[in-house]
C-alpha angles and dihedrals in degrees: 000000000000113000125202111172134144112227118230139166099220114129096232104053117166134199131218118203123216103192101162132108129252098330091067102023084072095247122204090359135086097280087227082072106047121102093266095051082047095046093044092057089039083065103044083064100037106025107014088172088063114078121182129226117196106210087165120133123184112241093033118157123200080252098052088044090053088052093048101040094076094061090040093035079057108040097037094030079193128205098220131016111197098197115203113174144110093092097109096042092059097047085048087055090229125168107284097213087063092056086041091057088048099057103045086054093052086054097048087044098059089034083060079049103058090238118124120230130224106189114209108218102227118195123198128211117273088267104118094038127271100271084062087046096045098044097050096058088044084062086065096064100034088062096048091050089047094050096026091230121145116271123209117214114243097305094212099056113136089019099054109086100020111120096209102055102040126069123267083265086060097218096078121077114229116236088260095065093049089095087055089050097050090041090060098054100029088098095046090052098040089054088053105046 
């Protein structure tokens, strides 16, 4: 697990969680540019008392998450998760019950825990039909509605699609867009923390 965290001697210190895939794991880009290293120096200057921790791993499925979150939810007992996957179940066109399932475990999971959740609404291309499509970002809400937890709106909109700041696969942002990124969840995470 890769770690980014200020240190700091402040009594209440607080610790933000980043459990997500290659979106947040910084794929394909220095990892000091991606939006957790951004969001991590956003906060020295704004909140010092909050550190981040970046549990993200590219490729991570909702199941993989589930069967990482104990251990993180353990050494980090963090104040606040913000979960971002279901990326990668969706392009692999798996069973959306099942990421539905996972999720709501990992909620539950950090809310046992005493640690707030902010869910990130994740949408897939058109691949697998638009029933599929539709039907996988509804999941998002209807699990923040079902565990009355905070949802942010698809955090890649005005970067996903566009050629120019995404890498040649087309899913990955390029280090350019990492400030956009950030821009589209800071009030979401300011209102959580």
């Amino acid at each position: 697990m890769a770690v980014q965290a200020h240190a700091s001697s402040l009594p209440d210190q607080k610790t933000l969680l980043v459990f997500g895939d290659s979106l947040s794991a910084a794929y394909g880009i220095d990892s000091r540019k991606g939006w957790v290293a951004l969001l991590q120096e956003k906060l020295a200057g704004t909140h010092p008392e909050w550190q981040v921790v970046n549990a993200s791993i590219s490729g991570e499925t909702t199941s993989g998450g589930l069967s990482r979150l104990p251990e993180a939810l353990e050494t980090y007992t963090p104040d606040l998760v913000l979960l971002q996957l279901g990326a990668n179940d969706g392009l692999r066109g798996l069973p959306l019950k099942g990421m539905k399932n996972n999720l709501s475990q990992m909620i539950v999971l950090s809310q046992q825990q005493n640690a707030d959740v902010l869910l990130f609404e994740m949408r897939i291309p058109p691949n697998y039909g638009p029933v599929y499509s539709r039907r996988f970002q509804g999941v998002f809400s209807e699990l923040a509605d079902q565990h009355d937890i905070g949802l942010v709106p698809f955090f890649l909109d005005g970067v996903a699609g566009d050629a120019a700041l995404n890498q040649p696969d087309g899913i990955h942002p390029v280090a350019s867009a990492q400030p956009k990124l950030l821009e589209n969840i800071w009030s979401f995470i300011v209102t959580s923390l």
